[in-house]
N, C-alpha and C positions, 0 to 999 in steps of 0.2 A: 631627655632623662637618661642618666647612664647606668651602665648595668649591673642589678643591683648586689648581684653575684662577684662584682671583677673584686673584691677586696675582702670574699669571703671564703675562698678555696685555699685550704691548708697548703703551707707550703712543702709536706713533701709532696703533692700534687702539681706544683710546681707555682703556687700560689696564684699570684695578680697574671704571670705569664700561662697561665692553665687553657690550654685550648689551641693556643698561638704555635704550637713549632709546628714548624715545616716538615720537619723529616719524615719518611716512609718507610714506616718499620718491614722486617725485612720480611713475613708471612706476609701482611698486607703488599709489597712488593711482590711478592708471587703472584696472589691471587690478582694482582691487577694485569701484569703479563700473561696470566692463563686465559682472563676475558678477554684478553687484545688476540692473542695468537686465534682464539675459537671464533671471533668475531673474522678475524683476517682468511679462514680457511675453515669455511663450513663446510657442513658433511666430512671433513679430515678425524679420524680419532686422534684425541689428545690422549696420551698413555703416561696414565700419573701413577710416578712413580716417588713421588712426594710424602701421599699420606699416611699419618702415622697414627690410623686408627685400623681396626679389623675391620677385612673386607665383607664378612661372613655377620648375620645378628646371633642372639644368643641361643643358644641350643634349646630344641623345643622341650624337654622337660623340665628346663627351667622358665619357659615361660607359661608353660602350663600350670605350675609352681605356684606363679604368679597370679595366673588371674582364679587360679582357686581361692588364694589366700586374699585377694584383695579387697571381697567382698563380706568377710566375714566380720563380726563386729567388734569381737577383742581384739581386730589389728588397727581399729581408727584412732586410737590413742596417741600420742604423744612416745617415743621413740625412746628419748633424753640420751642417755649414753651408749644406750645399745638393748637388745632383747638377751637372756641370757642362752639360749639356743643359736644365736651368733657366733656368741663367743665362745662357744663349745666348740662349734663346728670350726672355726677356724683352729684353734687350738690342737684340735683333731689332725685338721687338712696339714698344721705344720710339722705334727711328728711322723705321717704319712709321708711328706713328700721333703722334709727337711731333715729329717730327725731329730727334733725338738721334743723332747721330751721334760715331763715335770713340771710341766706352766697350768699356771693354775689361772681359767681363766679370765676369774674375777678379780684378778689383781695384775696381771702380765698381758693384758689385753682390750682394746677398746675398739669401734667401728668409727670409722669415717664417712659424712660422704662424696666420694671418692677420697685419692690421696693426696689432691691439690690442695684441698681445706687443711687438713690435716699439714702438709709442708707448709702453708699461710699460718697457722694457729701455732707451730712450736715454736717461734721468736717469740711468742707473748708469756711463752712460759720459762726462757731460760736467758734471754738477752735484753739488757740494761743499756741507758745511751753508752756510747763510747767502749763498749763490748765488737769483738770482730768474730764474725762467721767465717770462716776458711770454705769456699768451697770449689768445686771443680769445675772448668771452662773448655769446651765447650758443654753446655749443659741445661737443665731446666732450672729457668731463674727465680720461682716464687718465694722459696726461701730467703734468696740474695734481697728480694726484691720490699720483703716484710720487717729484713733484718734495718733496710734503711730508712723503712716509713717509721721504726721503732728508735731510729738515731744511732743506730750501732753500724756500722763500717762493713766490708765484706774484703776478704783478701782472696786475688783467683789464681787457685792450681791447676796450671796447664795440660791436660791430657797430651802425650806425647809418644807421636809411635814410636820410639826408641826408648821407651820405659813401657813399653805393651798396654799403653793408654790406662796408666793408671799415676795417681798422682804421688811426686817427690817431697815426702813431707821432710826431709830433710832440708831438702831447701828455703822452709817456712828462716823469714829473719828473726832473731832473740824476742827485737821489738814489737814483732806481731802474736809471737807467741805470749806473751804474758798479756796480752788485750783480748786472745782468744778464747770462746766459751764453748763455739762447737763447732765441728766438722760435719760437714754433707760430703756424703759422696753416692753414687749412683750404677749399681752392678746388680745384672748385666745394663752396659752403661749404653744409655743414647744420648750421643748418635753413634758413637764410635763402632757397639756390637762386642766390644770386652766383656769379659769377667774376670772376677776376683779372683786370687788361689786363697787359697787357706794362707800360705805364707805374709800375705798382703792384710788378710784381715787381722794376723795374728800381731803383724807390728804396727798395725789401727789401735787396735788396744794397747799395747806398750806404751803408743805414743799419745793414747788419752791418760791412763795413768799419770805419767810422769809429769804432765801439763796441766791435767785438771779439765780437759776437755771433754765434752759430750761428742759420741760419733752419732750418725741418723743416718742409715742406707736405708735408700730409696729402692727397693725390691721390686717396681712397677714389673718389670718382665722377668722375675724372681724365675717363673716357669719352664720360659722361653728359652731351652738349651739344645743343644745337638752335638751329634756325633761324639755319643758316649759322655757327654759333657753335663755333668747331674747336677741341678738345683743346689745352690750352696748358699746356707743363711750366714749371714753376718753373727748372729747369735750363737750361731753352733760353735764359735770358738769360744776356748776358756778364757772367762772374762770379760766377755766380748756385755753379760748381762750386767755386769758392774756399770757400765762405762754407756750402754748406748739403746738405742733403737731401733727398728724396722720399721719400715710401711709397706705392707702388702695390699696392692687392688686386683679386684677381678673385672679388669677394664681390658686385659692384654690376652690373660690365658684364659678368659671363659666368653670372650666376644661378647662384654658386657659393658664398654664402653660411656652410654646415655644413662645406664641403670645409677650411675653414681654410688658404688658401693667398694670400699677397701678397708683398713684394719691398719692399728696401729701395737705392734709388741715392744715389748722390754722389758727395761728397771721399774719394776711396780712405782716406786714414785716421781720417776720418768711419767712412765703414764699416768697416773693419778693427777699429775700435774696438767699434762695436755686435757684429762676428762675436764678439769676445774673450766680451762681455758673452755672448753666447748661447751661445756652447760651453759655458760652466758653468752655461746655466738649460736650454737642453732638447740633445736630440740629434736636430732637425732632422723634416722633417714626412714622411711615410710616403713611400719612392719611387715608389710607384703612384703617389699625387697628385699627386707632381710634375711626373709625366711625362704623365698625363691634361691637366694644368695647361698641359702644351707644347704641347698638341694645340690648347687653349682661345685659346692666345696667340699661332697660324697661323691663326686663321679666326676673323678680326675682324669678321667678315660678323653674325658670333653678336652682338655688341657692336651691329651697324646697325641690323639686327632691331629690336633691345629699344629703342634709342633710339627707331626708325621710332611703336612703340605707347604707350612714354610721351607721344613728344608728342601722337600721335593725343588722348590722354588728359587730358593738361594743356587742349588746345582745349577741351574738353570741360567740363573742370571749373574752369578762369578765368570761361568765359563760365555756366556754371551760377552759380560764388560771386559775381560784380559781378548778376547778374539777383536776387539776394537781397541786396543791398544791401552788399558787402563790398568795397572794392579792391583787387581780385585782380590783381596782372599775371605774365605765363606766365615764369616763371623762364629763363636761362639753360643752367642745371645744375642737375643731382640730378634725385631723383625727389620731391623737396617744394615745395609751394606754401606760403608765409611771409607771414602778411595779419593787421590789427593787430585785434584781436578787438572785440568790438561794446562798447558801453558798457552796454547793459542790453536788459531788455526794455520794450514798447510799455504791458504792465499793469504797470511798475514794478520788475521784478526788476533789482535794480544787481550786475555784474561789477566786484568792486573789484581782478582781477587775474584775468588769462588762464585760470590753473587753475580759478578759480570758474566760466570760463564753460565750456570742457572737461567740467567735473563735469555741468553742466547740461546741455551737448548731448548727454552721451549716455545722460543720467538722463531727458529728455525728449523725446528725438527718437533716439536710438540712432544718434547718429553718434559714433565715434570720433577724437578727434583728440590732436594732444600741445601743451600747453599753454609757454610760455616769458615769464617772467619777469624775465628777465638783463638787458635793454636794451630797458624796452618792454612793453604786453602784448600777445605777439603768440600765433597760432596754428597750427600748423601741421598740412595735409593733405597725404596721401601719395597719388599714383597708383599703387602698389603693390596697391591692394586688388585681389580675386580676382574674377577675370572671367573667362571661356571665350572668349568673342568680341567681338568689335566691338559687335554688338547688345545682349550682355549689358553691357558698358561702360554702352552710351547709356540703357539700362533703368536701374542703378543710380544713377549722373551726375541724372537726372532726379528717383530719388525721393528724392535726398540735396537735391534742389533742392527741393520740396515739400514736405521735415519742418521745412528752414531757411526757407522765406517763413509758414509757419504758426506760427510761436513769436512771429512781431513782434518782430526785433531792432531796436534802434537802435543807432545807430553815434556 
């Protein structure tokens, strides 16, 4: 009997071929060289400097928050678009720490849960077949990826260090641009560790204007700045609410990652559009969370903290990667460092692309990292790895400096 499934999987799934390729995606390629390396050298610490989650859980008054609220009986309800003391509170948290002011929150704002749904859900609300998404390369693909299951195209702008990793919308072709319905882009950006100036967000706007295009920044580590480098909303420029939206999570700045909880601002019928879309995909995220989430989003002190030990962190591990020979400079934003990976080794080994050499560091030196290909071969490390203190930081920092000057990279 054959199988009753092979001629029933939609083909953007890949249809009758659905299951069949070969290839190994490039995280799953990590993960299977990190079991091989720990397997080939037990008892050795692997020092993963890959993940790009927080290393820390969430601050205990919001989970205190939490299991007050969880129990009580008007939070077992059904969620649907959001509680309206969510959206206060975020509304709040953005003229505090944005300067966003005047959003009114029952109409400039709606919850997610998290901001992966939400990037999955706005193709349903603004892209038609044969409509083209513009978005940025290297980068998070869900939107790319919703845009195709919906028949619409994706065109990629190359993040490039000699544009400060921000994309050249001038170089968009005629022909793409009249197919175009929106831009993604992603500041402070991962992997790179960019952020936007104002000047950049201000010709985002010009350039939806004049095209008719929707912009959507992805704000994931909106928070996540340094060295005098202040949280800068896409919305805060003039025009910017005509033309676009934000997604804000508290997955990055409040070490709330599993909680599944972020926000969506804008063009009130921007979002009214995206609420439509989500009333028919979910019924809204648990109200204990959300109202823990309220707690999270009055004591931004939690967000200063975390910034306070990344950078602690980043010193640490810039001036570690340039003592090993790499051009490290301490990012902006995010929690990732973005450095163009070595050309080989000293006895001959050639990296003919980023992931080759990824494979190798942690096949031979049990460093973790994430390999990127899109524009470039670059490499990216995370200060996210797991540390207890300060001391254990400069212990680890140290001995990731010692497995990298004994391999002999060239650059």
């Amino acid at each position: 009997m054959g199988d009753f499934f092979e001629d029933k999987i939609a083909e953007r799934l890949g249809g009758r071929n659905f299951g069949k390729s070969t290839a190994i995606y490039k995280f799953e390629m990590i993960k299977r060289a990190r079991a091989e390396a720990a397997r080939a050298n037990p008892g050795v610490r692997i020092i993963d400097m890959g993940v790009g989650e927080p290393d820390c859980p969430a601050d205990e008054l919001v989970v205190k928050a939490l299991a007050e609220e969880a129990g009580k009986p008007e939070n077992r309800w059904y969620a649907d678009n959001g509680i309206p003391e969510f959206r206060q509170a975020a509304a709040g948290y953005l003229e505090r720490v944005y300067g966003l002011s005047g959003l009114d929150p029952s109409e400039h704002i709606i919850h997610g849960i998290g901001s992966k749904p939400i990037l999955a859900m706005l193709p349903f609300c603004f892209i038609n077949p044969g409509d083209v998404l513009l978005t940025t390369i290297p980068g998070y693909p869900v939107m790319a990826t919703y845009t195709r299951y919906l028949g619409g195209d994706v065109f990629n702008l190359p993040l490039l260090e000699s544009n400060s990793f921000l994309p050249d919308l001038d170089s968009i072709p005629p022909q793409i641009l009249k197919k175009a319905r929106m831009l993604y882009i992603n500041y402070p950006n991962n992997p790179t560790g960019a952020v936007a100036t104002p000047e950049f967000f201000e010709k985002a706007v010009r350039f939806a204007k004049d095209n008719g295009i929707i912009v959507v920044n992805d704000s994931a580590y909106g928070a996540l700045t340094y060295d005098g480098q202040k949280p800068l909303s896409f919305l805060s420029v003039e025009g910017a609410m005509d033309v676009g939206l934000e997604i804000h999570s508290l997955s990055k700045a409040f070490n709330m990652t599993g909680w599944r909880i972020g926000f969506v601002c804008g063009n009130p019928k921007a979002v009214k559009a995206y609420g439509t879309v989500k009333d028919n995909t979910d019924s809204g995220q648990f109200r204990a969370i959300q109202k823990a989430a309220v707690k999270a989003l009055e004591h931004t002190e939690i967000t200063e903290q975390t910034v306070e030990k990344y950078s602690r962190r980043f010193n640490l591990l810039i001036a570690a990667l340039n003592e090993a020979g790499f051009s490290a400079v301490k990012p902006k934003g995010t929690f990732f460092c973005y450095v163009k990976a070595p050309r080989g080794t000293s006895d001959g080994k050639v990296f003919e692309t980023a992931a080759r050499f990824s494979e190798f560091l942690i096949r031979e030196s049990l460093i973790s990292t994430v390999p990127w290909d899109d524009a470039g071969k670059y490499v990216r490390f995370s200060v996210t790895f797991e540390a207890a203190t300060p001391a254990e930081e400069i212990e680890i920092i140290n001995e990731m400096k010692e497995r990298l000057m004994a391999i002999g990279l060239v650059y």
